[in-house]
Each structure stands twice: as structure tokens, then as C-alpha cells.
C-alpha atoms as an extended CHARMM CRD file, in Angstrom:
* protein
*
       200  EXT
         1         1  UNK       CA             22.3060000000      -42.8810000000       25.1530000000  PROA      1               0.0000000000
         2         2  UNK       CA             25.3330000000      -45.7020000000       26.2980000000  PROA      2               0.0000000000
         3         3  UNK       CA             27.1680000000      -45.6900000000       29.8070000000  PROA      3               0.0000000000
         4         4  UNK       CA             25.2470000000      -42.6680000000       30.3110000000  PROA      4               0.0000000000
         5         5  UNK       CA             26.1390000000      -40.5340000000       27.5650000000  PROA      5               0.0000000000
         6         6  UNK       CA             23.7080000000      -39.2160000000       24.9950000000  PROA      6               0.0000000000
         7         7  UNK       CA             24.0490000000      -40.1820000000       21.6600000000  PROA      7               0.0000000000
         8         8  UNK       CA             21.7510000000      -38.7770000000       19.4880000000  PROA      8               0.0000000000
         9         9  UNK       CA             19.3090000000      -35.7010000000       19.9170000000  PROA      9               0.0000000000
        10        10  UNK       CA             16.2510000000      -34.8140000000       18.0790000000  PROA      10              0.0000000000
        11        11  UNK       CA             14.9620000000      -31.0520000000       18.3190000000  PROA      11              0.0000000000
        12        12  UNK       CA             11.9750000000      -30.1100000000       17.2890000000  PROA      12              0.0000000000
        13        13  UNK       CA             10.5910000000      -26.5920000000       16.8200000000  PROA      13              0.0000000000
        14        14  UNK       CA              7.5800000000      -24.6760000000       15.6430000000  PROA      14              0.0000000000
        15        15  UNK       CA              7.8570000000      -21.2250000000       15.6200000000  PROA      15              0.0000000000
        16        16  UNK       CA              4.0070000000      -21.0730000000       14.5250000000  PROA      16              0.0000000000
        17        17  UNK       CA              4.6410000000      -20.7230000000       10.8150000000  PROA      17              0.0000000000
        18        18  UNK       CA              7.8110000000      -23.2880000000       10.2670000000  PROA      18              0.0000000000
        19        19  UNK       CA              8.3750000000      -26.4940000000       11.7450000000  PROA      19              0.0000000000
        20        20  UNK       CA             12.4030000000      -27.0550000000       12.1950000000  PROA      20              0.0000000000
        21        21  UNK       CA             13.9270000000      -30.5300000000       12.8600000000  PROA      21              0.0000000000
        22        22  UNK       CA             17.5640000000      -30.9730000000       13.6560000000  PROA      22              0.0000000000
        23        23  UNK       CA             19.4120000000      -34.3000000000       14.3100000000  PROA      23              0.0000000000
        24        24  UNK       CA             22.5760000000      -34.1330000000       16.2410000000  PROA      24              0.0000000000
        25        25  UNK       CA             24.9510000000      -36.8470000000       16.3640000000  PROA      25              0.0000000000
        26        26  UNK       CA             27.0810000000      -36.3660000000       19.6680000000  PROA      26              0.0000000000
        27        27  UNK       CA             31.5200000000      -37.2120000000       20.0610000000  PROA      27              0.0000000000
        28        28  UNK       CA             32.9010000000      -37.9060000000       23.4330000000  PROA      28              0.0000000000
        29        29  UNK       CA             36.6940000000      -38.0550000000       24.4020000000  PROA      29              0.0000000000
        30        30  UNK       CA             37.1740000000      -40.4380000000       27.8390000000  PROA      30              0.0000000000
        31        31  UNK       CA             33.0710000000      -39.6640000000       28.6680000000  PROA      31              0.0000000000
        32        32  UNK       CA             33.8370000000      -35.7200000000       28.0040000000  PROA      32              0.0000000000
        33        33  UNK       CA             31.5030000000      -33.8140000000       25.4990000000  PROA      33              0.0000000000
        34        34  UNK       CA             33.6160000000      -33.0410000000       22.2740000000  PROA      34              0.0000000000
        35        35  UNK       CA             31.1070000000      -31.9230000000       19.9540000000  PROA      35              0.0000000000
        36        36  UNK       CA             27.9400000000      -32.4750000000       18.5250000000  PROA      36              0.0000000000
        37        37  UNK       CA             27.4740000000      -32.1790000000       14.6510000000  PROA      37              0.0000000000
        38        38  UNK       CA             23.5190000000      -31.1580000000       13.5600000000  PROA      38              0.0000000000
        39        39  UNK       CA             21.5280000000      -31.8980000000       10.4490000000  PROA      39              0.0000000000
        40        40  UNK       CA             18.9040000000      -29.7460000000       10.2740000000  PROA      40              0.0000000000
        41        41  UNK       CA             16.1370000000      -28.6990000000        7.9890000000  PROA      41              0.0000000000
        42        42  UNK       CA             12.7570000000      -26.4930000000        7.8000000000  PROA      42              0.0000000000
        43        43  UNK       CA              9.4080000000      -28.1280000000        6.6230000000  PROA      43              0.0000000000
        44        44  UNK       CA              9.8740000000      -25.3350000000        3.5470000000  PROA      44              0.0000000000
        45        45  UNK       CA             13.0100000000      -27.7090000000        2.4160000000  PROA      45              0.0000000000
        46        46  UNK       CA             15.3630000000      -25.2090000000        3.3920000000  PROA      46              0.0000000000
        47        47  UNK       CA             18.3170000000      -26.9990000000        5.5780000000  PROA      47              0.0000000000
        48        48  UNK       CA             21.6170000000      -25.8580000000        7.4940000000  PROA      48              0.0000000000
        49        49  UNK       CA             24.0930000000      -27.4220000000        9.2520000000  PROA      49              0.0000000000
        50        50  UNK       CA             24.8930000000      -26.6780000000       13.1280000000  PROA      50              0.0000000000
        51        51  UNK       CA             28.2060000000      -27.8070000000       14.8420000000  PROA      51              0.0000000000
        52        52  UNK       CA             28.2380000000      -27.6510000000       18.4940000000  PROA      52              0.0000000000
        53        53  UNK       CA             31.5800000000      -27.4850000000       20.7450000000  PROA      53              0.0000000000
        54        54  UNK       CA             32.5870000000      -26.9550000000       24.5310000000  PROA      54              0.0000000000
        55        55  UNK       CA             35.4830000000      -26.1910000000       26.0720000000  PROA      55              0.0000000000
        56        56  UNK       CA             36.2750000000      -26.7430000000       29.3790000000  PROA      56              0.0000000000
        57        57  UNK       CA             38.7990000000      -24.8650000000       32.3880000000  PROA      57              0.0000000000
        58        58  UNK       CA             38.9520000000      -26.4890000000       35.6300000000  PROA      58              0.0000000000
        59        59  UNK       CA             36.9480000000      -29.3640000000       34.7260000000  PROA      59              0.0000000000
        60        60  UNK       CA             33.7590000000      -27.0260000000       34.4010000000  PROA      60              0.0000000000
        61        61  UNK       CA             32.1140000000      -25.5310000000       31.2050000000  PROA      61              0.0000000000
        62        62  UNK       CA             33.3620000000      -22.2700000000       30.3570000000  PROA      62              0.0000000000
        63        63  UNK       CA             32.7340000000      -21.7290000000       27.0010000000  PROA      63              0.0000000000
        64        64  UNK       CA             29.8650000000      -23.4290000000       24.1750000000  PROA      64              0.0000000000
        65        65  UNK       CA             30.1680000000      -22.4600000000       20.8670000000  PROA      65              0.0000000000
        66        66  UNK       CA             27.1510000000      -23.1760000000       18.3030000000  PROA      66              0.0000000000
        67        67  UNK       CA             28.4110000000      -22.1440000000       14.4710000000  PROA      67              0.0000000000
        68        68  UNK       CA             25.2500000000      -22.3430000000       11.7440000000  PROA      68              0.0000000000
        69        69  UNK       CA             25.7470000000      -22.9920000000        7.9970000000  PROA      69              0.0000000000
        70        70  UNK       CA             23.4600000000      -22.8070000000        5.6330000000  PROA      70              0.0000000000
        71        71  UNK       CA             22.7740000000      -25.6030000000        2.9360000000  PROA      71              0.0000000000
        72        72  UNK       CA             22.1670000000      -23.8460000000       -1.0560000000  PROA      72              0.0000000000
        73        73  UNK       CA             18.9250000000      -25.7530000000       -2.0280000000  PROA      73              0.0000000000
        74        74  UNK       CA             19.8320000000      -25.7660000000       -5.1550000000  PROA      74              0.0000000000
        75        75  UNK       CA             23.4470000000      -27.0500000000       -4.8020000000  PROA      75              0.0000000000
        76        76  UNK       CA             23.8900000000      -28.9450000000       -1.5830000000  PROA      76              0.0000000000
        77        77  UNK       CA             27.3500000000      -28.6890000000       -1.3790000000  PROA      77              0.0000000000
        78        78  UNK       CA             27.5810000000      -25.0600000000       -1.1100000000  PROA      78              0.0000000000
        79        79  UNK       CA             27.3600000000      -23.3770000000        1.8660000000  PROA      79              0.0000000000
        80        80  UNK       CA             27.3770000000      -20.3430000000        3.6990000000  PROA      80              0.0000000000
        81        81  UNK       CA             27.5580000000      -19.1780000000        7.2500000000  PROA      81              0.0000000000
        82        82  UNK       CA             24.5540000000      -17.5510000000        8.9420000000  PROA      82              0.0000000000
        83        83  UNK       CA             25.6880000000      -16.8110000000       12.2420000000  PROA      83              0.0000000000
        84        84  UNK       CA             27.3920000000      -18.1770000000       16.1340000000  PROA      84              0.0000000000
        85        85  UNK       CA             26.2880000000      -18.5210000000       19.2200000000  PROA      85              0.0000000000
        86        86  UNK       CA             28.2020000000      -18.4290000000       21.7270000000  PROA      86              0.0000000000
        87        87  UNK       CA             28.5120000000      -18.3250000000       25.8840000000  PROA      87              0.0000000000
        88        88  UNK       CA             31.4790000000      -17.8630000000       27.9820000000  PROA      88              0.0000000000
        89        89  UNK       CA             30.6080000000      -18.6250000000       31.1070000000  PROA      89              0.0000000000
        90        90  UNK       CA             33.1310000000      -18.0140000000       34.6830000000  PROA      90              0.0000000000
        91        91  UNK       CA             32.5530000000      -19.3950000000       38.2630000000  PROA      91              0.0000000000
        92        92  UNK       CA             32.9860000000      -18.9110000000       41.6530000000  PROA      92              0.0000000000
        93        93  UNK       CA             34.0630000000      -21.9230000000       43.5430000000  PROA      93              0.0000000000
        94        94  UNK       CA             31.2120000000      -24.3790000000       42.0260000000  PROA      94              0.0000000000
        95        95  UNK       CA             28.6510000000      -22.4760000000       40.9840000000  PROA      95              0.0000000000
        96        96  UNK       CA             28.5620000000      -19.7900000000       37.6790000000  PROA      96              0.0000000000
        97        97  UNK       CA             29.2310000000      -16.0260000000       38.1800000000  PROA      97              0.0000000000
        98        98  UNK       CA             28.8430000000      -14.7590000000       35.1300000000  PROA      98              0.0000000000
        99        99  UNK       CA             27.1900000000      -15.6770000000       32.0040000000  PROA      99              0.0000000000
       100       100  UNK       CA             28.5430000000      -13.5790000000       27.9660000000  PROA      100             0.0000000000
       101       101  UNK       CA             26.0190000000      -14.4370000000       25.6660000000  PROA      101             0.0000000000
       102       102  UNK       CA             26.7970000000      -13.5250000000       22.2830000000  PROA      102             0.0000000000
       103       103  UNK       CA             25.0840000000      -13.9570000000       19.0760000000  PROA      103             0.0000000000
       104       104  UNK       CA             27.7990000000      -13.5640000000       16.1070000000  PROA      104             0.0000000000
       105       105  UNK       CA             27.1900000000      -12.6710000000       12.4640000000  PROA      105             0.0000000000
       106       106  UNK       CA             29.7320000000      -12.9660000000        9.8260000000  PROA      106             0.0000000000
       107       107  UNK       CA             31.3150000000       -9.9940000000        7.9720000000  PROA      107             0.0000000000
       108       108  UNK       CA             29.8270000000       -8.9950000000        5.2660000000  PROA      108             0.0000000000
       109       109  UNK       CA             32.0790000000       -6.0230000000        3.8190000000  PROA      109             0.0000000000
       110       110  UNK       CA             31.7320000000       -3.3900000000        3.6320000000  PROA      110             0.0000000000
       111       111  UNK       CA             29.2100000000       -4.0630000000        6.2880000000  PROA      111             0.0000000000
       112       112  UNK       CA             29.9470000000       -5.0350000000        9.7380000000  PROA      112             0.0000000000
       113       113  UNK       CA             27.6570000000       -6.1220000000       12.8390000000  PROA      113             0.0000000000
       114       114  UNK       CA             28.5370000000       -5.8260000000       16.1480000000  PROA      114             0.0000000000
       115       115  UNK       CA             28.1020000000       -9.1010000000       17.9210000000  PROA      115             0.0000000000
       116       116  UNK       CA             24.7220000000       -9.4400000000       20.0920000000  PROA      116             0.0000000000
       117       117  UNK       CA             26.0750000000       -9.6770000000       23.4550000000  PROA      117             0.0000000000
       118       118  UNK       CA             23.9610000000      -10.0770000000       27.1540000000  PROA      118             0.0000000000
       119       119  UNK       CA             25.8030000000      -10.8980000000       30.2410000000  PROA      119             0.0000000000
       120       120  UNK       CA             23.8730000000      -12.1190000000       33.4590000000  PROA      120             0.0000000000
       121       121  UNK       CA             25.3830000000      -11.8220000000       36.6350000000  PROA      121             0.0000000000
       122       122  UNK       CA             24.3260000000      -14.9020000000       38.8750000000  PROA      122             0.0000000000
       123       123  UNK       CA             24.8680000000      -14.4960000000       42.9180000000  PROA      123             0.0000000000
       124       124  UNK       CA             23.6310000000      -15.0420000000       46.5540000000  PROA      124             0.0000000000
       125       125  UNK       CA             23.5910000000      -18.6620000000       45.8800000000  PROA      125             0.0000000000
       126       126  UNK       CA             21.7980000000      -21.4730000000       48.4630000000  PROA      126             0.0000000000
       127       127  UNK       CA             23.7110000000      -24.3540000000       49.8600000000  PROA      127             0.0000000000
       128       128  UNK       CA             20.8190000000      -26.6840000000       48.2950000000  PROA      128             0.0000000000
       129       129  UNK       CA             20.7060000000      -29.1690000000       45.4640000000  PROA      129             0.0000000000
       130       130  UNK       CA             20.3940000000      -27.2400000000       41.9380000000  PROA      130             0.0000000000
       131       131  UNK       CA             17.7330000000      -30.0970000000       40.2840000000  PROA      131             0.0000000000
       132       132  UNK       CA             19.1660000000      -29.1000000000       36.7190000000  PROA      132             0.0000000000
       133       133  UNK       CA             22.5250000000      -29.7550000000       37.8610000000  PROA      133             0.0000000000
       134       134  UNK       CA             21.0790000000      -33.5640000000       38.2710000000  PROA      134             0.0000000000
       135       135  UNK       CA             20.4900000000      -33.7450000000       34.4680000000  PROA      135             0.0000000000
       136       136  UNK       CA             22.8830000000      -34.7870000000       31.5970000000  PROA      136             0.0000000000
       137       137  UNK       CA             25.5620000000      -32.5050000000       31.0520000000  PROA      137             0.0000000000
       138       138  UNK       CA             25.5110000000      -32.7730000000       26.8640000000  PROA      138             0.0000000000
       139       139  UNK       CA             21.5540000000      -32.0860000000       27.3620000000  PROA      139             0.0000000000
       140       140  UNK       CA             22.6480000000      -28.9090000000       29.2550000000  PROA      140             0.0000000000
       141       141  UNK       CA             25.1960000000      -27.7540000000       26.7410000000  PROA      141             0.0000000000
       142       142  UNK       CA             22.2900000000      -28.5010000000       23.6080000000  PROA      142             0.0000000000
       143       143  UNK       CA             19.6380000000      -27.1500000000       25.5080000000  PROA      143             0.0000000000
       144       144  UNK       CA             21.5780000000      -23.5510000000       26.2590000000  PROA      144             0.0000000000
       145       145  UNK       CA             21.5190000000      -22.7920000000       22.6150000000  PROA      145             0.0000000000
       146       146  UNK       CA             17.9460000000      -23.8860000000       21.8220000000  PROA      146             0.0000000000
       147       147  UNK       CA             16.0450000000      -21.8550000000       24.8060000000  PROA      147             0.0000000000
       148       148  UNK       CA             16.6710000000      -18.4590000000       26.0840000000  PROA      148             0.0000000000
       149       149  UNK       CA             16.1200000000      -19.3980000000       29.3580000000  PROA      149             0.0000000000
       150       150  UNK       CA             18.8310000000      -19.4050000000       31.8870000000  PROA      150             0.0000000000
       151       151  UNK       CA             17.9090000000      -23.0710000000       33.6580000000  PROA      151             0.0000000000
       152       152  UNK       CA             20.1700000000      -24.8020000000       30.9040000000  PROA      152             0.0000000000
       153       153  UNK       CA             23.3060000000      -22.7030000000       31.3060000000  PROA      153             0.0000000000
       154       154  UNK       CA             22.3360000000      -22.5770000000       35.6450000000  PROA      154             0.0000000000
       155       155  UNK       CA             22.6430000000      -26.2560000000       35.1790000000  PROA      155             0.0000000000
       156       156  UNK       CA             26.4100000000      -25.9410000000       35.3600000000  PROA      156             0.0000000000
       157       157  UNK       CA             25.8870000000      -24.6620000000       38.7340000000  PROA      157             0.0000000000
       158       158  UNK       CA             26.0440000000      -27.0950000000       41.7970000000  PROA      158             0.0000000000
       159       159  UNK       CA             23.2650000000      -24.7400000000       43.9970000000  PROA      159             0.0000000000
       160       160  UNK       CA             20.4690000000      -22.2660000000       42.9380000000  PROA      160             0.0000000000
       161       161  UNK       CA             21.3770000000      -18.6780000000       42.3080000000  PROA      161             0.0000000000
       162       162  UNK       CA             19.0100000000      -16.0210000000       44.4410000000  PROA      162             0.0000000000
       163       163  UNK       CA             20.0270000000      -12.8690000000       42.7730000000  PROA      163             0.0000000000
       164       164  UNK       CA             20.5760000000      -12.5160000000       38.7360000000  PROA      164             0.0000000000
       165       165  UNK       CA             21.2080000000       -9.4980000000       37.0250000000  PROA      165             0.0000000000
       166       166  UNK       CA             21.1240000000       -8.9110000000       33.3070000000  PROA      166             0.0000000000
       167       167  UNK       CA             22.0000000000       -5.9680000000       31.7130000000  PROA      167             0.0000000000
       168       168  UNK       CA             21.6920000000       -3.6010000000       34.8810000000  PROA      168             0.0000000000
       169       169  UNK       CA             18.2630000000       -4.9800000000       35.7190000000  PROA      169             0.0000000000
       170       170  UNK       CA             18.2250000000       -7.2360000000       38.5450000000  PROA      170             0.0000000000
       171       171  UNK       CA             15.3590000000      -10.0090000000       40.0670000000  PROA      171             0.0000000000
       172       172  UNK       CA             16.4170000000      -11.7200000000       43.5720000000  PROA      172             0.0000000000
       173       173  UNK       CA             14.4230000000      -15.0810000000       43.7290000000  PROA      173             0.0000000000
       174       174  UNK       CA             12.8530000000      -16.9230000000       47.0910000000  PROA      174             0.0000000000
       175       175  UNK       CA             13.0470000000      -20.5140000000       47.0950000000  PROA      175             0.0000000000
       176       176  UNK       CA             10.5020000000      -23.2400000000       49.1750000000  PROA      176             0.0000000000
       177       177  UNK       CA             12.2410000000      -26.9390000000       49.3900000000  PROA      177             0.0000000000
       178       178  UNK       CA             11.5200000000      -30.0590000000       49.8730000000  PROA      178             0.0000000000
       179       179  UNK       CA             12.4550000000      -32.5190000000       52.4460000000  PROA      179             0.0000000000
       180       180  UNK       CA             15.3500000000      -33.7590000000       50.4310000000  PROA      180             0.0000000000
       181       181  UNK       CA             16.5850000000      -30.2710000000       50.0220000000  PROA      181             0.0000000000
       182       182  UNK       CA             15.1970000000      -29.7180000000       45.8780000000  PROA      182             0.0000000000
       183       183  UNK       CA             13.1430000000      -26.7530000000       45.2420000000  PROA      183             0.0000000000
       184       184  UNK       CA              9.7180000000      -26.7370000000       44.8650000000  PROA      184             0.0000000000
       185       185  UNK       CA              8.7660000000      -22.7320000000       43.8810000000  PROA      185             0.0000000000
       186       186  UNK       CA             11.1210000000      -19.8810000000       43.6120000000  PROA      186             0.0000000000
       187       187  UNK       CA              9.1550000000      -16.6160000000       43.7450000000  PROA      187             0.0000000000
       188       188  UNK       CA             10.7240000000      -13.4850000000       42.1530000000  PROA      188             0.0000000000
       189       189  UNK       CA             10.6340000000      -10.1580000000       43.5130000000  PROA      189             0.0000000000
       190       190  UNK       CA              8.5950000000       -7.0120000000       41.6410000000  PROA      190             0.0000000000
       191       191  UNK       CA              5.9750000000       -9.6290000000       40.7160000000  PROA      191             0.0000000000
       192       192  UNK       CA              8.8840000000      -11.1450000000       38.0060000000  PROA      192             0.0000000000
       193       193  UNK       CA              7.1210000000      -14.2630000000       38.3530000000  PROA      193             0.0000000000
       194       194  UNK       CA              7.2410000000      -17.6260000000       39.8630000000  PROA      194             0.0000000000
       195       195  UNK       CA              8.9410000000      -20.6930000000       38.7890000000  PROA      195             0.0000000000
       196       196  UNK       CA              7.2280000000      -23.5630000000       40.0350000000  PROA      196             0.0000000000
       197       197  UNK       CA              9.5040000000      -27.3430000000       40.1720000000  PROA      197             0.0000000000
       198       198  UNK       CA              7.9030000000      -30.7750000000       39.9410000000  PROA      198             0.0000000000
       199       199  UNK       CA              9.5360000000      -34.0790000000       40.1690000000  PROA      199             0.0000000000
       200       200  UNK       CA              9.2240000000      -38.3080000000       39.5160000000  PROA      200             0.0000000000
């Protein structure tokens, strides 16, 4: 990273059968996240390409768009695409409201598929610090497509959501802080589980 913005990024994963790296190499405009361009390939040899690009509305995040291309093996310089992610994201006041996240596929005539599409519905918020809001915004906007776990995308958020509802189905969360306000456990409701933060 320089002056605080990340560079480069590494990501590394192992789905048990296939080990995937990807190297992105990271644009800002004035300190703002532009895009980041990916190189990635699978331990099998097969590689893609993944470009990476934000746009924002009020000065906040509202919409991260991942595109994939594939890489021919046998002629590297044709491609083809494989799919998008992406999520549109709305707020109220500082913190996010709702969450669209769609997984795209290109058309393939005469066959066509529907995009992929969840929306989470993030409310009842605290008036204390969100600790992923603390990290780097670019690792934030990387990490929301490589995990599908909300704390990435909830990062946008200035306080911690209690209530999130996806789909219809709902969990309402109860947080325990520390003395400097950062959560230390947020228990779910219906035994949904129990997310438990630790700091240096």
C-alpha cells in the first residue's frame, strides 16, 4: 500500500480440490477506488481475468461490479465471459439499508438465465463504532466479492446493524461492547449463531 491506499492484492483460495490465485493491481483517482484489474489462474492451468469497479453517490459506495473472463488455454488471447457480480447497495443517513446482490450470466441464445439476485435488508442500527468500517475501503470493496458474508459489504456502514433480513427470513442480533464502544460478541436470535470480535 502508499499514503494509505492498497496497491496490490493477492487472493488465495482452496476450494478443497483447486487452489485459485488471483493478483489484482488496484487504480485510484484523487485517493478514490477506480478499479482493480485481476490476473488469475487455477493450479489445473486454467486462468481468467477479473475487473473490479465501484461507483459511488453521495460520496458512499452504491454499486461494485466484478465482470469474469475466461482465458482459452490454448490461445491466450481469446476470451470469453463467464459471468458478473454485482451489488447495489442504498443507505439511510450513514449506514446501508439495503443490499441487491446479483450474480449475472451472459446470454447464451437461445438460452437465457435469469440473474441470481438476494437482497438483505439491514436495520435497527446502534450508535457504536462498526470495527469493519475502521478497515480499508478497497479491502472492503475486494473482499465483498470473494466471501458471502455480509461483514465486507456492512463495512460501508458507520454503526452495526441489529436486524437483517434476507429473502423474507429475518435474524435480529445482540451486541456486548467494549469500553471504547467496539463490539466484542453479537448473539443472534433462534440460536442463528454468535459472532464473536477480537482486536490488537
Amino acid at each position: 500500500h502508499d499514503n494509505n491506499n492498497i496497491k496490490k492484492i493477492e487472493i488465495v483460495q482452496n476450494d478443497g480440490s483447486i487452489i485459485t490465485t488471483t493478483n489484482f493491481t488496484i487504480t485510484y483517482n484523487n485517493g478514490r477506488f477506480v478499479e482493480a484489474r485481476g490476473v488469475g489462474k487455477e493450479d489445473t492451468g486454467n486462468s481468467f481475468k477479473n475487473t473490479i469497479t465501484a461507483s459511488y453517490t453521495n460520496n458512499k459506495i452504491s454499486k461494485i461490479l466484478s465482470k469474469m473472463v475466461g482465458v482459452d488455454s490454448v490461445d491466450p488471447t481469446v476470451t470469453y465471459d463467464m459471468f458478473s457480480l454485482q451489488s447495489d447497495i442504498t443507505y439511510t443517513s450513514n449506514n446501508i439499508s439495503t443490499w441487491k446482490f446479483s450474480t449475472i450470466f451472459p446470454a447464451t441464445p437461445p438460452v437465457t438465465v435469469p440473474p441470481i439476485v438476494i437482497t438483505s435488508n439491514l436495520s435497527d442500527y446502534d450508535t457504536k463504532v462498526n470495527p469493519f468500517n475502521t478497515l480499508p475501503e478497497t479491502y472492503n470493496i475486494i473482499s465483498s466479492l470473494y466471501g458471502f458474508e455480509s461483514s465486507a459489504v456492512t463495512g460501508f456502514s458507520a454503526n452495526n446493524y441489529r436486524k437483517i433480513t434476507v429473502d423474507g427470513q429475518s435474524a435480529t442480533y445482540v451486541y456486548t461492547y467494549d469500553n471504547d464502544g467496539y463490539p466484542t460478541k453479537a448473539v443472534a436470535d433462534h440460536n442463528l449463531g454468535t459472532l464473536t470480535f477480537q482486536y490488537q
